[in-house]
N, C-alpha and C positions, 0 to 999 in steps of 0.2 A: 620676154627675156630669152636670150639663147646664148649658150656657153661654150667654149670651144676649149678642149682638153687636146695639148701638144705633147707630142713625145718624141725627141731626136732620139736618133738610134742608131747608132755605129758598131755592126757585126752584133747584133743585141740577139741570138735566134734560141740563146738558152734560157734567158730571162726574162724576153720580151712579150711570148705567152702570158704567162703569170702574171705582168703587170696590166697585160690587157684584159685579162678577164677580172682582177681586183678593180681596175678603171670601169669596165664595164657594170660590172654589179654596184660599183658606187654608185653611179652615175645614177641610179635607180632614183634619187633623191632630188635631184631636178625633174626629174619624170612627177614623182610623185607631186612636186611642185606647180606642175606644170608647165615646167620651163622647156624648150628646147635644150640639146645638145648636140654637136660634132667629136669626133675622134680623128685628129690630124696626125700623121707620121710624118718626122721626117725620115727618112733614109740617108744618111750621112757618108753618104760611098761604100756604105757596106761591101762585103767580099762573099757572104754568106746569105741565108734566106731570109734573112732579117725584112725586106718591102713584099715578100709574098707571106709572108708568115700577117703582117699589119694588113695585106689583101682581104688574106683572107678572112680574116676578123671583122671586117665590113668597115675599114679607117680609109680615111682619105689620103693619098699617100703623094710625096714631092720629094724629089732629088738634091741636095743638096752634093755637089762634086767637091769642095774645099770643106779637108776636117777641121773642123773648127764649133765648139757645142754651140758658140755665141751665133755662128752662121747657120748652123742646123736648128734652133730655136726661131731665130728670124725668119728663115724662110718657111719653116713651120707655121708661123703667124703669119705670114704673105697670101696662105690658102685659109686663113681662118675667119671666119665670116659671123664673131662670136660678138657679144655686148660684153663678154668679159673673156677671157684667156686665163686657163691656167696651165703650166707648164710641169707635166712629173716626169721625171726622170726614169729612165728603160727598166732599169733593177728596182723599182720603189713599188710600194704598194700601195693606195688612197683608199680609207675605208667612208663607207655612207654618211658615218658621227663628222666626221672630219669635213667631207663636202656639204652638208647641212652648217657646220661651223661658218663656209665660206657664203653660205645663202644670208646667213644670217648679217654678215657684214654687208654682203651687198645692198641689202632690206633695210641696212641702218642708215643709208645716203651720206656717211660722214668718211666711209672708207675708201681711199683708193687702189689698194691691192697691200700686198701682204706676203707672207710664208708660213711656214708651222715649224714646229718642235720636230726632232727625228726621233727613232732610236733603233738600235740597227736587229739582223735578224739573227748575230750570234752573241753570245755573254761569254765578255770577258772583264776580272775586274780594272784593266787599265782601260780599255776601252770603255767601261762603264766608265769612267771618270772622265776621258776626252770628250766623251757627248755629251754630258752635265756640261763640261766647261764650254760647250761650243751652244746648247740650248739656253745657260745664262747669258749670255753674250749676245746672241740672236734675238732673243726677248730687248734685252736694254739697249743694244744700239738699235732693234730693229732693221736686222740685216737677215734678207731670206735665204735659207739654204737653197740651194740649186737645185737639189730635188723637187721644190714643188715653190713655186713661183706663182704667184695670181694677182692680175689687176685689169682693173677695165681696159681696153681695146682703145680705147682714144688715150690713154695718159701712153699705154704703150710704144704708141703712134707717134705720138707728140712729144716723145723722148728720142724717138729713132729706135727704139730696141735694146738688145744687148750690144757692147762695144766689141766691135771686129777685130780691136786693137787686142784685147787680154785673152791667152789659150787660158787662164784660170782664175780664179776668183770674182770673175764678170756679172756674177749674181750679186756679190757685194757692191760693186760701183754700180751695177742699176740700181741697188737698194737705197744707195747714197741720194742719187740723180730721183728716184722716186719719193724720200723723202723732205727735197729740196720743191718740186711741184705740189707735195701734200701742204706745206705750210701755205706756199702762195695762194694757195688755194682754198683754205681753213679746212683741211682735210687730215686725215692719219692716216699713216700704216701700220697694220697689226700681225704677230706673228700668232699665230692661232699657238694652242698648248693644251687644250682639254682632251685632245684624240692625238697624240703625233702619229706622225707617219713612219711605219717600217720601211728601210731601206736597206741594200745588199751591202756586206762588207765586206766582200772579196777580194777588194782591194789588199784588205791586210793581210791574206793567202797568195794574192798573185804577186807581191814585191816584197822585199826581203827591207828589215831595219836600214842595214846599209844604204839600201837604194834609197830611202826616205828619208837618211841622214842625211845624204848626197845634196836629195832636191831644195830642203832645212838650208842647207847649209848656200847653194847658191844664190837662195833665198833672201839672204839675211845680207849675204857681202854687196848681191845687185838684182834689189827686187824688181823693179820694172821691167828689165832687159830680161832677167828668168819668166814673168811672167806674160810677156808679151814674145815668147820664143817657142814653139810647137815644139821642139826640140827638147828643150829646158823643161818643158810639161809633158817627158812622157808616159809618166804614169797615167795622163790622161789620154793618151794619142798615141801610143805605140801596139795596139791593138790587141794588146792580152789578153784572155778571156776564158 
């Protein structure tokens, strides 16, 4: 068995350390398994040290020139040579409990990928409350957060990936598209919840209410065209950091 762990990365050179030595010391749990693993980068046009920084940490590393996470994910899997992929995101961290969690489903032959619970790395109490509401929700529809994404390599495959069409919420529509081949299949998808995973929330330091209203709000009037518009998603693509 060999696992292939992707991370796109766009201008990532202050947090991307950190998540690779969290990745790294996970990853200890396959080892001890005796499983293989890889460490893929993408490099998502970065401007900063972000593919020598992934160099030198000993990751495989691919260029991805169109910002786009769904593309930077994909072509991240295009060099992954894994019987399963999991996908963490630059600012995330993955602990050992957490990827034993993932061995575990694999070992069970009934799973075909999956996500976890997050919870982030500062405390606030409305923020505490947005993550409950977003980790019930995750659980019961079974939708993976984009931080950390895992399933076998052929369902992958045999999906096409993440869609080129969405700058955001593309982890939700594969989750959809994943849960749609788990039935055909007599198979599940599970959002792991005994370990979550920390992630960065600097998002909510780096753009103001207003700006959040904004994106809310063009949201809601025209969802599709916001979220198929790089423009429209630039809290994700506007390269703040």
């Amino acid at each position: 068995m060999k696992i292939s762990i992707i991370i796109p990365a766009f201008n990532e050179e202050k947090l991307l350390p950190a998540t690779l030595r969290a990745v790294q010391s996970a990853a200890e749990a396959f080892v001890q398994k005796g499983w293989d693993w890889e460490l893929c980068v993408c490099d998502n046009n970065s401007t900063d040290n972000t593919r020598a920084i992934a160099e030198a940490a000993g990751a495989r590393t691919v260029f991805e020139p169109i910002n786009q996470i769904s593309r930077a994910r994909n072509t991240g899997a295009s060099i992954a040579t894994g019987d399963w992929l999991i996908f963490v995101d630059a600012d995330s961290r993955p602990t050992s409990a957490l990827f034993n969690d993932v061995i575990q489903e694999i070992e069970s032959g009934r799973t075909i990928g999956g996500g976890v619970t997050v919870k982030m790395d500062i405390h606030a109490p409305l923020l505490s409350v947005l993550v409950h509401v977003w980790n019930t929700t995750s659980r019961l529809r079974r939708w993976a957060a984009g931080s950390f994404v895992y399933c076998s390599s052929q369902a992958f495959r045999d999906l096409g990936g993440f869609s080129t069409r969405l700058y955001a919420t593309e982890e939700i529509e594969f989750s959809q598209r994943l849960k749609k081949m788990a039935s055909r299949q007599s198979q599940r998808v599970v959002i792991l919840h005994r370990h979550p995973m920390e992630t960065s929330a600097r998002k909510l330091k780096l753009y103001s209410k207003t700006e959040y209203a904004r994106f809310f709000l063009r949201f809601m009037l025209r969802p599709f065209r916001t979220l198929e518009s790089r423009e429209e998603c630039r809290v994700w693509y506007d390269g703040r950091r």
